[in-house]
C-alpha positions as CSV (number, residue, x, y, z in Angstrom):
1,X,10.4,-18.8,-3.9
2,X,7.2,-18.2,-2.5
3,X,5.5,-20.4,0.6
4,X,4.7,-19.1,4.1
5,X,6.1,-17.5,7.1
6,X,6.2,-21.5,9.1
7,X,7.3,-22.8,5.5
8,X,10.7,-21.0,6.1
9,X,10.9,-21.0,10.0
10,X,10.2,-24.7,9.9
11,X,13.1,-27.6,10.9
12,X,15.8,-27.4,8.0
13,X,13.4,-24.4,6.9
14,X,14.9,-22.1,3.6
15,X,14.8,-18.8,5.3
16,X,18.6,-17.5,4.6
17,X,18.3,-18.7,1.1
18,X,15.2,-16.6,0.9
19,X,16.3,-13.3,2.2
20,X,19.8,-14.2,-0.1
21,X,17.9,-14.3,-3.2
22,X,15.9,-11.5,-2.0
23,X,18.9,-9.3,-1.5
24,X,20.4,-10.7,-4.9
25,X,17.4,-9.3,-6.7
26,X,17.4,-6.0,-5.0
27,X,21.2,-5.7,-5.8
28,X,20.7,-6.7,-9.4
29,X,17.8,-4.1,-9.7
30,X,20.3,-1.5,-8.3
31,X,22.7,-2.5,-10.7
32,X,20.3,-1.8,-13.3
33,X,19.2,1.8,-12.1
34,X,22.2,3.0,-11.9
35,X,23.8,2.0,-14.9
36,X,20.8,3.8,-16.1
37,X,21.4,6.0,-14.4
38,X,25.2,6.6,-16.0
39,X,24.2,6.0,-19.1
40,X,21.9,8.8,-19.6
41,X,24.4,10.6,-17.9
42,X,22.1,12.1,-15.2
43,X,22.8,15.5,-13.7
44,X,26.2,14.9,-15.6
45,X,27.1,11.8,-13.1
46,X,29.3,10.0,-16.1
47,X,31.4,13.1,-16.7
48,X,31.6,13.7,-12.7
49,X,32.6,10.1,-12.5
50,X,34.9,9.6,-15.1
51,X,36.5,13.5,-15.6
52,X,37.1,14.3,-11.9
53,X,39.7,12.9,-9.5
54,X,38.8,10.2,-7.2
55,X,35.5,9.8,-9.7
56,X,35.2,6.1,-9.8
57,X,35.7,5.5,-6.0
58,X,33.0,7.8,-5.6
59,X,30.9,6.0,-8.2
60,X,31.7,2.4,-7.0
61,X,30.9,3.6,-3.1
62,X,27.4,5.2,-4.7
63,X,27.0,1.7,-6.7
64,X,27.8,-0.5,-3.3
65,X,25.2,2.0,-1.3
66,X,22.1,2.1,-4.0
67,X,22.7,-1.6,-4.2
68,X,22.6,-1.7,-0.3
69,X,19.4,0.3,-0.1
70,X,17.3,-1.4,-2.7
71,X,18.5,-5.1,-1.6
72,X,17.4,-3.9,1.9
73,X,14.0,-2.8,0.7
74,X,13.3,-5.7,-1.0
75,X,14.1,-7.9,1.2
76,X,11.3,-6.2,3.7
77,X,9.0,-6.0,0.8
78,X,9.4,-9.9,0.7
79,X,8.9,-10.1,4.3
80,X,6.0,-8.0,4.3
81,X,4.2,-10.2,1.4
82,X,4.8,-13.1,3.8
83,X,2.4,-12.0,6.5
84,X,-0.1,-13.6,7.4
85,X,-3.6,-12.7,6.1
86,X,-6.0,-11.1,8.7
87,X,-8.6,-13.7,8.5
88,X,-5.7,-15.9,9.3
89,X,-5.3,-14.3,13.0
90,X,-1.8,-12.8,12.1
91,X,-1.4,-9.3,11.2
92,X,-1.7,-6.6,14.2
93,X,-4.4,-4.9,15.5
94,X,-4.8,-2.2,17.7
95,X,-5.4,-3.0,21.6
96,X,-7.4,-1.2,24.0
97,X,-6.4,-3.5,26.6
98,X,-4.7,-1.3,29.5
99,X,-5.8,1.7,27.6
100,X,-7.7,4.1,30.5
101,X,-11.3,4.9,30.2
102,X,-13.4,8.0,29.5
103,X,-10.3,9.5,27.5
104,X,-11.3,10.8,24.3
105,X,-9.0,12.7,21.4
106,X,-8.9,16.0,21.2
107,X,-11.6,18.2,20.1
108,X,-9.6,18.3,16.4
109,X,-10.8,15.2,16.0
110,X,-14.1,15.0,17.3
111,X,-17.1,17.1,16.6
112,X,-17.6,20.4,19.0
113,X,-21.0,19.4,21.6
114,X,-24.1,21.7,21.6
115,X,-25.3,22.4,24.5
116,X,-24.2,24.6,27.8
């Protein structure tokens, strides 16, 4: 599962496979939480899911959703791990092209001037 950012990008490159497996795994772990989460019947979630009217719509939307969120998050944790190292000339870095001169921050962040 692991290679680089040009490994996936390249001709015939594995990039949707990547972020499918990556979204698979962040699904599964959702999957897991909250089934933990039912099971130790959290806040009383099993009894408000299984007692109450329209109880398991509500808890297969809230399964669909947490599975959502985390399969989103690790899919840009996956991304994120591909960057490139700094060394490497990839990362960003802050420009002072463009930027005007003789501006400084405010005195918050710099120290007060003795003097007149």
């Amino acid at each position: 599962m692991a290679g680089t950012a040009e490994d996936l990008t390249a001709e015939g490159g594995r990039l949707p496979r990547f972020l499918i497996a990556h979204a698979a795994a962040g699904f599964a772990l959702a999957l897991g939480v909250v089934a933990a989460l039912f099971a130790g019947d959290v806040s009383g979630l099993r009894g408000l899911v299984t007692e109450v009217r329209g109880g398991v719509l509500a808890g297969v939307v809230f399964t669909l959703l947490m599975g959502q969120t985390l399969a989103v998050v690790q899919i840009a944790f996956a991304l994120w791990l591909l960057a490139r190292a700094p060394e490497d000339g990839g990362g960003g870095s802050r420009s002072r092209i463009g930027a005007p001169q003789g501006l400084r921050p405010s005195g918050i962040l710099t120290p007060a001037m003795a003097g007149p």
